[in-house]
C-alpha positions as CSV (number, residue, x, y, z in Angstrom):
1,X,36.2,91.8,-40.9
2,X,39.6,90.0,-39.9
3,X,39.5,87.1,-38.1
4,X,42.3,85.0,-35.8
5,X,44.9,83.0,-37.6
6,X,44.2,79.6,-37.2
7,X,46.7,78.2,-34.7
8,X,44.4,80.1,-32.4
9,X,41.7,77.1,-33.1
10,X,44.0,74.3,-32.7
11,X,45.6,73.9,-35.8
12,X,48.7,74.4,-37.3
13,X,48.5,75.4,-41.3
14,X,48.6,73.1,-44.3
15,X,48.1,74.3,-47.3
16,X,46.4,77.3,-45.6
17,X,44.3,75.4,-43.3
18,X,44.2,72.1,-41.3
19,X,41.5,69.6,-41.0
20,X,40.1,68.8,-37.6
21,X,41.6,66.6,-35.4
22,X,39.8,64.1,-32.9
23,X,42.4,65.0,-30.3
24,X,42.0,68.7,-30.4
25,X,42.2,69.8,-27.2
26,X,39.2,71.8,-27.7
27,X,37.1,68.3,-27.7
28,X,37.5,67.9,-24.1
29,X,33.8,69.1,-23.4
30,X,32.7,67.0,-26.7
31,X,28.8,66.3,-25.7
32,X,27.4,63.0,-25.8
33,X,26.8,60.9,-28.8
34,X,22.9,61.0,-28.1
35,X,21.2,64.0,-27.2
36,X,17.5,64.8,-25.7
37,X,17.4,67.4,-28.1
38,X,18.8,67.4,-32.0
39,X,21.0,70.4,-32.8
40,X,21.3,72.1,-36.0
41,X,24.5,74.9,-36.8
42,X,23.6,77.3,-38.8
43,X,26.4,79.3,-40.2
44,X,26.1,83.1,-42.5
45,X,28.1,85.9,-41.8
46,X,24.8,88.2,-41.7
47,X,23.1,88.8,-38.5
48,X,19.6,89.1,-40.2
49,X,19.6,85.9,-41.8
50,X,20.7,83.9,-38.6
51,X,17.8,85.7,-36.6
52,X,15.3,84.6,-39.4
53,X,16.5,81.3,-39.7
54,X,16.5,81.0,-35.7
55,X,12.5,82.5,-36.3
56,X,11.6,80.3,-39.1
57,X,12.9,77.3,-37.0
58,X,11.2,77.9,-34.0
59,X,8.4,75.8,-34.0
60,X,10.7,72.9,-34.9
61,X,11.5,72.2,-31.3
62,X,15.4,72.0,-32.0
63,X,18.5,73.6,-30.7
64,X,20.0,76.2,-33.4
65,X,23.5,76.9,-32.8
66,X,24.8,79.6,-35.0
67,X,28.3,80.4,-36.1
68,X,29.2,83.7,-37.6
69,X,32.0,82.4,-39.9
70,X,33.5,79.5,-40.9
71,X,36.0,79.2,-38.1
72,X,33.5,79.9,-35.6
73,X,31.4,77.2,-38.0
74,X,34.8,74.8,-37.1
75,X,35.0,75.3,-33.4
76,X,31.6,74.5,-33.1
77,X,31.8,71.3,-35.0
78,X,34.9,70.1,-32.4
79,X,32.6,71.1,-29.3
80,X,29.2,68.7,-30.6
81,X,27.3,67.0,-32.8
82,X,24.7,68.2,-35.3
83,X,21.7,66.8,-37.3
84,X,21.9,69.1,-40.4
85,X,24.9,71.9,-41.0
86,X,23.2,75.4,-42.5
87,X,25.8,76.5,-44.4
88,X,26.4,79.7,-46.5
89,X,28.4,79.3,-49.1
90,X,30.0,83.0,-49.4
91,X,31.7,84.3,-46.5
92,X,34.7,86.4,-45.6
93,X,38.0,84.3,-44.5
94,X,37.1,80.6,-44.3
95,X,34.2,80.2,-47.1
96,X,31.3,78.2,-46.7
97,X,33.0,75.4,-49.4
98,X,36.6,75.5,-47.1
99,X,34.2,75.0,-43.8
100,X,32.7,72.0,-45.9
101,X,35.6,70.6,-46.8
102,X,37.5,70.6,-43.1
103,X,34.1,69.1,-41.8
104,X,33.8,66.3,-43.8
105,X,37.6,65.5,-43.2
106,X,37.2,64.9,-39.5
107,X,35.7,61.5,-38.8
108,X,33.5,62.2,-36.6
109,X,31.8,65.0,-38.9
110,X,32.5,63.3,-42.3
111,X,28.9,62.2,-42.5
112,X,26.8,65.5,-41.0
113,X,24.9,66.5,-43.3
114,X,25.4,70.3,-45.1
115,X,22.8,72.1,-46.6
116,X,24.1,75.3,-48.8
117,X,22.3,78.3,-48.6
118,X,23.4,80.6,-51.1
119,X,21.7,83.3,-53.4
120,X,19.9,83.4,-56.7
121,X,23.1,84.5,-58.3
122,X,25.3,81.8,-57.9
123,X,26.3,80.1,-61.2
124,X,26.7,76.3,-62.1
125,X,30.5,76.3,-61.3
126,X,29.5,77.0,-57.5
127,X,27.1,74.8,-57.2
128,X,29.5,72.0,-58.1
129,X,31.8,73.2,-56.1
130,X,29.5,73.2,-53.0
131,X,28.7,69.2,-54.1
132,X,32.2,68.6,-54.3
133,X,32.9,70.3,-50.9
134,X,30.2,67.5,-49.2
135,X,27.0,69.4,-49.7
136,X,24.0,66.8,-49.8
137,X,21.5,70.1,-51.0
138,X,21.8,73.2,-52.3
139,X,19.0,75.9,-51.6
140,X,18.4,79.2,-53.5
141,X,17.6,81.7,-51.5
142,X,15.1,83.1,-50.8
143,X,14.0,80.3,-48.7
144,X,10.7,78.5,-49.1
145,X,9.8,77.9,-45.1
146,X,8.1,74.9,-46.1
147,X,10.7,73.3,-48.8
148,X,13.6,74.3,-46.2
149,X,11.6,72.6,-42.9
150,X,10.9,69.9,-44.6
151,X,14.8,68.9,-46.0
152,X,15.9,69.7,-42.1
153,X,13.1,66.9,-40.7
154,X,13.9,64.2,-43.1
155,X,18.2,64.9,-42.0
156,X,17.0,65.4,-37.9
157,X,14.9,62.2,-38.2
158,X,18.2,60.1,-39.5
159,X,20.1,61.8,-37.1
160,X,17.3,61.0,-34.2
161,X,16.7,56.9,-35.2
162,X,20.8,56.8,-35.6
163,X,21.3,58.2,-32.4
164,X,19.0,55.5,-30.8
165,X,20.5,53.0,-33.1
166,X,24.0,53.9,-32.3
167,X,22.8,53.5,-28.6
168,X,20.9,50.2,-28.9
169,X,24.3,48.7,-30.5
170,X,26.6,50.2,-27.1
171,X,23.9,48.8,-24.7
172,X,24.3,45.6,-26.8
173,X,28.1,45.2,-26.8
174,X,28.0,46.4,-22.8
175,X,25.4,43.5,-22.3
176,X,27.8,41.2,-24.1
177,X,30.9,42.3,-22.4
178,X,28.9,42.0,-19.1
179,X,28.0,38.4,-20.0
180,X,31.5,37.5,-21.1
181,X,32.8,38.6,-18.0
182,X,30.1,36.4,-16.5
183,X,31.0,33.8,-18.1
184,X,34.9,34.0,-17.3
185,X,33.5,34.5,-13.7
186,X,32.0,31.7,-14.1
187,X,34.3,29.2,-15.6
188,X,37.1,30.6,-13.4
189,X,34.9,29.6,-10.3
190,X,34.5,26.1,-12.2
191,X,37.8,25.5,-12.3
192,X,38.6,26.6,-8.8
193,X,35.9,24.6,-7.9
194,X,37.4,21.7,-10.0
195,X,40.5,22.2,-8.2
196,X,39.2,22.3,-4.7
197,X,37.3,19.4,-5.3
198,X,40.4,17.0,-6.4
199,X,42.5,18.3,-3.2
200,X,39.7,17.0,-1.6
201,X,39.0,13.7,-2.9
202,X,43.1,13.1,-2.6
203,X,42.6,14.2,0.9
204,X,39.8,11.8,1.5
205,X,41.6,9.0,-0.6
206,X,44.9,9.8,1.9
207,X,42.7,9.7,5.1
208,X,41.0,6.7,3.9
209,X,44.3,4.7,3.3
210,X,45.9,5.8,6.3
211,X,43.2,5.5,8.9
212,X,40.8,2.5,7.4
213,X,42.9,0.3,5.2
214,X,45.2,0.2,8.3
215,X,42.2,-0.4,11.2
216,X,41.1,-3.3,8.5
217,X,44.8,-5.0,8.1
218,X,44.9,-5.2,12.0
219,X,41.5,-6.7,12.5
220,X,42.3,-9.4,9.9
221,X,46.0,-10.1,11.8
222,X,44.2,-10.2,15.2
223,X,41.3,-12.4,13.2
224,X,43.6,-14.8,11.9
225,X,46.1,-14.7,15.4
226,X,42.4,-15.7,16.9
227,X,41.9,-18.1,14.3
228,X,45.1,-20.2,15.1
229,X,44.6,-20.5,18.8
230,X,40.7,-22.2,18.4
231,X,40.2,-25.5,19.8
232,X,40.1,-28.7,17.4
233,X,36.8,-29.7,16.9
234,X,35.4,-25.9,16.8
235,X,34.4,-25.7,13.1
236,X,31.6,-23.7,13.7
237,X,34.1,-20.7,14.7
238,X,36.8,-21.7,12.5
239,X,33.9,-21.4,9.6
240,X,32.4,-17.9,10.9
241,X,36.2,-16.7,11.3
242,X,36.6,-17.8,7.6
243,X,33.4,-15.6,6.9
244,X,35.0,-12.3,8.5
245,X,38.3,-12.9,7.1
246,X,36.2,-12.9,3.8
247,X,34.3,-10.1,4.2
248,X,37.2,-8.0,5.5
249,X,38.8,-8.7,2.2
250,X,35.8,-7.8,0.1
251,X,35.8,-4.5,2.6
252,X,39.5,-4.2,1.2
253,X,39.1,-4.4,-2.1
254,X,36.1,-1.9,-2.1
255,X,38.2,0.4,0.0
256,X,40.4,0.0,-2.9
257,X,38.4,1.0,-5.6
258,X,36.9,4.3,-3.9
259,X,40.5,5.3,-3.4
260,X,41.3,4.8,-7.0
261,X,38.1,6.4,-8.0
262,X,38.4,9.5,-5.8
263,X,42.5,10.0,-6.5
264,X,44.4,7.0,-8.4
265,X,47.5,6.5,-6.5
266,X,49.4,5.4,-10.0
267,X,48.4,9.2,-11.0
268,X,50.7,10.6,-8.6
269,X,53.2,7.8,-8.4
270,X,54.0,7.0,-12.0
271,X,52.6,9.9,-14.3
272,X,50.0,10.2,-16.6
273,X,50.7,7.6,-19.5
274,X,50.8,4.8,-16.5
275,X,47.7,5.9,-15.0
276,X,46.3,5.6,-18.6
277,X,47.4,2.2,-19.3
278,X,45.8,1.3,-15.9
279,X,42.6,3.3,-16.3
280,X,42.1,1.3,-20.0
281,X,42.5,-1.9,-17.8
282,X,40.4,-1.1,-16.0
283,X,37.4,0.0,-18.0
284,X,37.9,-3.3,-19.5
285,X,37.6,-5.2,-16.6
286,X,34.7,-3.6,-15.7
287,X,32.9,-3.0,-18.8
288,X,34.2,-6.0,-21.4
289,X,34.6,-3.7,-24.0
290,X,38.4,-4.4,-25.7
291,X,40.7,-1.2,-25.3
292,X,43.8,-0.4,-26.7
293,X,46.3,1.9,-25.4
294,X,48.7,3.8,-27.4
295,X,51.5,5.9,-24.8
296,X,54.4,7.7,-25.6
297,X,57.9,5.3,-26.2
298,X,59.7,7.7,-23.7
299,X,58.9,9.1,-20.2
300,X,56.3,12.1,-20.5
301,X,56.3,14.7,-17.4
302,X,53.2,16.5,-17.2
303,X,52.4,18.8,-14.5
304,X,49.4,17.9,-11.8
305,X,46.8,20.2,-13.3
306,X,47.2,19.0,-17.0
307,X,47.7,15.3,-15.4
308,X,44.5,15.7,-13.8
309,X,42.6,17.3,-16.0
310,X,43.8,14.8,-19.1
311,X,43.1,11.9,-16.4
312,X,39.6,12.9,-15.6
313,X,38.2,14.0,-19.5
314,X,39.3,10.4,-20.4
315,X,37.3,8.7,-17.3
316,X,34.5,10.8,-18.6
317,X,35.0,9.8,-22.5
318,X,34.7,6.2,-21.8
319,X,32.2,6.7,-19.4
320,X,30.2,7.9,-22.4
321,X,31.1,5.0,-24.1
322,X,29.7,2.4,-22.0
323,X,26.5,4.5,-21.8
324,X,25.5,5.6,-25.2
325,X,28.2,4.2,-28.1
326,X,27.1,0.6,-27.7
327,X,31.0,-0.2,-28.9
328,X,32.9,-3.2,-28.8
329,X,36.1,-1.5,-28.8
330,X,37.9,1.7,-28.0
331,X,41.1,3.2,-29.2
332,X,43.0,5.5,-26.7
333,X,46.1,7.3,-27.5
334,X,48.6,9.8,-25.6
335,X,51.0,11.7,-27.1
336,X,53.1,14.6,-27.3
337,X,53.7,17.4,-29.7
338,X,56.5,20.3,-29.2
339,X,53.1,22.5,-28.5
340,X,50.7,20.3,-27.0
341,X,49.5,17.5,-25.0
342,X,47.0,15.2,-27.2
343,X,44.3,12.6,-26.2
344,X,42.6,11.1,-28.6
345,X,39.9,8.6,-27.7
346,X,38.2,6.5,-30.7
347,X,35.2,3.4,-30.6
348,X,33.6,1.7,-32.8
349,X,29.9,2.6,-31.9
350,X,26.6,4.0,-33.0
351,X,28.8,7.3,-33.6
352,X,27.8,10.8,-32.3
353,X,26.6,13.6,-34.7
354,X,27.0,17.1,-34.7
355,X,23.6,18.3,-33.3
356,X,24.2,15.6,-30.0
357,X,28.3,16.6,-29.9
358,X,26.9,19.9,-29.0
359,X,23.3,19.5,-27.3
360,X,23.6,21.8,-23.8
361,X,21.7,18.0,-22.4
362,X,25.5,16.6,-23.2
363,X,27.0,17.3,-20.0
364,X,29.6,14.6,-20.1
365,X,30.8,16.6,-23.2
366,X,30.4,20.0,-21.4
367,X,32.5,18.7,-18.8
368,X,35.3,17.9,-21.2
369,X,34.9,21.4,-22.8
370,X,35.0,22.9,-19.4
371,X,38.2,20.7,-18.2
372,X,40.2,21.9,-21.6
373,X,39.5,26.2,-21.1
374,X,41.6,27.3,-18.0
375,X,44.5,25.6,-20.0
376,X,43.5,27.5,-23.4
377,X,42.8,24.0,-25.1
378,X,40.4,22.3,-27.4
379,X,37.8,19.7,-27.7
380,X,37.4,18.3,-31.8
381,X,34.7,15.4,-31.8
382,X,33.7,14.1,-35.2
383,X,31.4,11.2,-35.4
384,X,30.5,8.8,-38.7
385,X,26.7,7.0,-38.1
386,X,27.4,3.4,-37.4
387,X,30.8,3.4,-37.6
388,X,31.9,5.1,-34.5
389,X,33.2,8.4,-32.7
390,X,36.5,10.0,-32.1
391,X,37.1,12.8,-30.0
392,X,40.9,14.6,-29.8
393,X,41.4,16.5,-26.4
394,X,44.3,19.1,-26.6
395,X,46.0,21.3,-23.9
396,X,48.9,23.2,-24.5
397,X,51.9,22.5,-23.5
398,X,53.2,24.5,-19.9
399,X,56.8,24.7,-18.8
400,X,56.7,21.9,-16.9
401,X,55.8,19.3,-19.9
402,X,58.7,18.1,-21.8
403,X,58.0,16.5,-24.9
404,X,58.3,12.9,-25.6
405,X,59.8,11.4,-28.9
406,X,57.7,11.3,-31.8
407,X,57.8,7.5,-32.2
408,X,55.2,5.5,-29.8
409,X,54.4,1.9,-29.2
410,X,51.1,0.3,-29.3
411,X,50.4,-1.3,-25.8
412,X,47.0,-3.3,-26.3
413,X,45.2,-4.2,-22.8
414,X,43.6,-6.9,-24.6
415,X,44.5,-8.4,-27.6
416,X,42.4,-8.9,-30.6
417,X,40.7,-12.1,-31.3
């Protein structure tokens, strides 16, 4: 019988014959990596024994493909998977062991198991051969139904658990890749979020400073212009004007501090490293813990969303310091790589291990990761029991951040007893 060269398959010829290719163009109607029902190819030149094996199979409730040769064995390889491989070893044009080998060199097939059938005849040679080729049996015909069903359900029942295996591991990695992009989703909304909520507080601050701080200068000019024109001997006004000028002033200064809180002026009027040194002044006025700023010798540019973002982390750091570290002193420090912005707060505290650095209850923390991820930065915090904390913020540097010189001066707030 003469059978089509075997460009007509696919492939071009080396050393006689080619293995199959993933990108065969045959592959295009490649079935499904899990099927309802396993399939089995079995593969001898003789009509007969195909019909008997189809019989003797029956009952197995499987899907027998059957391939009259070894090319036809190929194409059917390239169209779907199979359980088990039926495989006659002696056959006109492509062989049984030349079927084997082109099988087990394509990737998806390397691992399909192939059974040889062959006949009583066949010597030791052969039989290593057929090993060689990627057989995992070799049965003697003629077949034992019982010997022969039970090698093809031990092979269908790999294939069968693998299959569901194989699926449990894709619906994994989809649920994975549906909850990563949940989680960008998320963050991304965070940060816009973030964002929206700044313009808004520097909106508010602005309103507050145009609208209120002037309304409260006036009524203090027209309380004092009142003031000056009382009668002598009217102490009981002069005292109860005294008490609104007062309280006008401590209106002032609160109005102050709610603006600085909501959007620091010095932020947006000096830079970062100034609003620094003025937010460690502050927290030392306020809390009486001793802070030391460290800023870069030369003028650092930073744009507004690292400014802000480097701003607020450090607010929340030494908010956590007043509430849990129970330190007498913190360390803060700005500077400036060629690749990155760096904050580095340190205190001398109770000091903050692993386990609480990473507790989903640390939301001050959580916050500071969260601040540091639309930039692509870090958070390192590393913390000795007793003898303190120190946590290094980084953000990478954008376009708009020029680096300052290496060299910095140590501007203390307060200076050590």
């Amino acid at each position: 019988m003469r059978f089509p060269p075997m460009e007509v398959y696919g492939m071009s010829r080396i050393h006689g014959r080619a293995p199959l290719t993933d990108n065969d163009a045959t592959q295009g109607r490649a079935m499904n990596s899990i099927q309802t029902q396993a399939s089995i190819l079995a593969v001898d030149d003789d009509t007969r024994s195909l019909m008997a094996l189809q019989g003797l199979l029956a009952d197995m409730s499987l899907r027998v493909v059957t391939a009259k040769s070894g090319d036809e064995a190929l194409r059917c390889v390239l169209k779907q998977d199979f359980a088990v491989i039926l495989m006659d070893a002696r056959m006109p044009g492509v062989d049984g062991f030349e079927a084997a080998r082109l099988i087990r060199e394509r990737e998806r097939s390397r691992h399909t198991p192939i059974i040889f059938l062959t006949s009583a005849y066949e010597d030791a040679p052969s039989v290593t051969r057929g090993y060689e080729a990627g057989a995992v049996d070799y049965i003697v015909k003629p077949l034992r139904p019982e010997v022969l069903k039970s090698k093809i359900s031990v092979f269908v029942n790999l294939y069968r658990n693998n299959a569901i295996l194989m699926q449990e591991v894709r619906d994994r990695m989809t649920a994975e890749e549906h909850l990563k992009t949940s989680q960008q989703s998320l963050r991304a909304l965070a940060s816009h979020l973030q964002s929206v909520r700044e313009e808004e507080w520097t909106r508010i601050a602005r309103e507050i400073h145009d609208h209120l701080a002037q309304a409260l200068t006036g009524l203090k000019m027209d309380l004092a212009w009142i003031t000056s024109r009382l009668p002598k001997g009217s102490s009981a006004l002069r005292a109860k004007a005294q008490s609104m000028s007062g309280l006008i002033d401590s209106t002032m200064e609160s109005m102050h501090e709610i603006m600085s809180q909501l959007r620091p002026e010095v932020l947006d009027r000096l830079g970062l490293a100034a609003a620094i040194g003025w937010q460690a002044g502050e927290f030392q006025r306020r809390s009486g813990i001793r802070c030391n700023v460290s800023l870069p010798q030369e003028e650092l540019t930073v744009d507004r969303d690292r400014s802000t973002a480097v701003f607020r982390i450090l607010q929340e750091l030494l908010t956590n310091v007043v509430r849990h570290a129970g330190a007498t002193r913190v360390d803060v420090a700005l500077r400036s790589e060629p690749d990155e912005l760096l904050l580095t707060v340190v205190d001398n505290g109770r000091g903050l291990d692993e386990e609480a650095a990473n507790s989903p209850k640390s939301f001050g923390l959580m916050g500071v990761r969260e601040r540091v991820l639309p930039f692509g930065g870090r958070v390192e915090i590393s913390g000795v029991r007793a003898k303190g904390t120190t946590v290094t913020v980084a953000l990478p540097a954008a376009d708009a951040t020029q680096p300052a010189a290496a060299a910095t001066q140590v501007a203390p707030v307060a200076k050590e007893s």
